[in-house]
N, C-alpha and C positions, 0 to 999 in steps of 0.2 A: 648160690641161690638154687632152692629145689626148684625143679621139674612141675609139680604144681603149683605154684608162684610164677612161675613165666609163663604157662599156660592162665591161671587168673590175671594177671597184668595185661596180657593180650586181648584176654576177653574184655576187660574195661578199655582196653582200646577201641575194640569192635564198637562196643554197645554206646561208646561216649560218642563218639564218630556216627554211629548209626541217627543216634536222636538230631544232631546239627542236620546229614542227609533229608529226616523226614520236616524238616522247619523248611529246608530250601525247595522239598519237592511241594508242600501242601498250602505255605503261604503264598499269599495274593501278591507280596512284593515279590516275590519270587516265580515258580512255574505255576498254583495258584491250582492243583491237583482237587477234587474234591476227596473225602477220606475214604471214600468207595474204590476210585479208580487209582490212588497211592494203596490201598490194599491191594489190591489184584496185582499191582507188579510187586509188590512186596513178595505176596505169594509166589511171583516167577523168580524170583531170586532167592527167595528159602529154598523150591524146588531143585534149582541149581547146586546148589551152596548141598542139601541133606541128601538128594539123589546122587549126586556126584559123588560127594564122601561115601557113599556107601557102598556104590558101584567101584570105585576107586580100593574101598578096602577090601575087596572081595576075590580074593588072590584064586580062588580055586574054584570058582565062577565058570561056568560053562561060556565060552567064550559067545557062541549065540544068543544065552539070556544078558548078558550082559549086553548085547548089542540091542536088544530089544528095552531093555531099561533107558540106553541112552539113546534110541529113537522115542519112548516113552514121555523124556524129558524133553526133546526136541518139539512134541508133540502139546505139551501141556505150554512150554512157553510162547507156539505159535498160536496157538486157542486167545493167550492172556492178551496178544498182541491186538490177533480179528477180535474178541470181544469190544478190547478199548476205542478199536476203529468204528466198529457196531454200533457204539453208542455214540458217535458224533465228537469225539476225542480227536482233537488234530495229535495226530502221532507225531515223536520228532527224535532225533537221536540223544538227545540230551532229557525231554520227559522218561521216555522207556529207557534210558542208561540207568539217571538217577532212580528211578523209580526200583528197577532190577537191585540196585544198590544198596538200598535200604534194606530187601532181603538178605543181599549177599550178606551185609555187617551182621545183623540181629544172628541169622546163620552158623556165620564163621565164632561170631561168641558163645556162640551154645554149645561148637564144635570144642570150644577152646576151653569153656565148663567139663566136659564131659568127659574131653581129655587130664583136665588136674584133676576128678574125681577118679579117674582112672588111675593117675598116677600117685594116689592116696592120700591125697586133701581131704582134709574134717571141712565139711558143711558149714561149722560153725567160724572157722579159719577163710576157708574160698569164700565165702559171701561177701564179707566187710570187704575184700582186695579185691573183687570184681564189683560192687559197687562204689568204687573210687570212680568209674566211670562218669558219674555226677561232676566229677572235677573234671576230666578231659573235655565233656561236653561245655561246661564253660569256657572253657581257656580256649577253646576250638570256635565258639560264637562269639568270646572276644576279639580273636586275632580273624577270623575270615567273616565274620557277617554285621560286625563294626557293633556286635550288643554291648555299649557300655553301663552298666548301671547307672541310675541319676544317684548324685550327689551321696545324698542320704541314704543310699542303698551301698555304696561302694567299699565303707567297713564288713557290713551284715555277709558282703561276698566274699572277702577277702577272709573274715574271720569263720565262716562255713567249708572257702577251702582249706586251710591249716585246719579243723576239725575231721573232715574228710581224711587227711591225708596221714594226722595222727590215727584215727580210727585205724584204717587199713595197717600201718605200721606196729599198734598192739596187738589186733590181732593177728596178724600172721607169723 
């Protein structure tokens, strides 16, 4: 298996994973987030997730800017936290986790893009095999959030994931 193929299969892990996170942070059966304040941690967790990597690959970095980058980041995500409090947000460990979370995924998939473009993936190849993610996001709100299709939906799923999973497998 190439180098870009394990970097796109990752990324559909990220991004299938990522969509269940923002169902559990934004629905009312669930933490019930409106789409303002699941953005704003979203934003602290891409911050994490793209400042990090970047600080991280910066091998020849002045050791002080680099310190000021990750006080930067320290910075931007305590802002994300007083705003939410600001606005009458009951803060909790599990809202600002999940919340942060949903960054972190969408993040680490664009990280994981970026790297099998790197590692000289065609556009036309990486797309289909990181949008298989459509399939992880199912199979992940079947098994942990109990979404079973009704009846007469159960083929139409079933027959969209073997479509999905063929797609990704021609193309790559």
């Amino acid at each position: 298996m190439t180098n870009w193929l394990i970097y796109g299969l990752a990324a559909s892990i990220f991004w299938g994973t990522y969509a269940v996170v923002c169902k559990v942070v934004t629905s009312e059966k669930y933490l019930g987030l409106s789409s303002g304040q699941a953005s704003l941690l979203m934003f602290g967790g891409i911050t994490m997730v793209l400042l990090g990597y970047f600080l991280w690959q910066q091998k020849t970095m002045a050791p002080w800017l680099r310190s000021m980058g990750v006080l930067l980041l320290l910075l931007i995500l305590g802002y994300v936290v007083y705003s939410l409090k600001n606005i009458g947000l009951q803060v909790s460990l599990s809202k600002v986790g999940l919340g942060f979370l949903q960054g972190i995924l969408w993040a680490g998939g664009m990280v994981m893009a970026f790297l099998a473009l790197k590692a000289g993936a065609e556009a036309a190849k990486l797309v289909p095999v990181y949008n298989t993610n459509t399939l992880i996001a199912v199979i992940i709100g079947l098994a942990l959030l109990h979404e079973v299709p009704a009846p007469e939906q159960r083929i139409k799923v079933i027959i969209g994931a073997i479509l999905i999973v063929a797609g990704g497998i021609l193309c790559s």
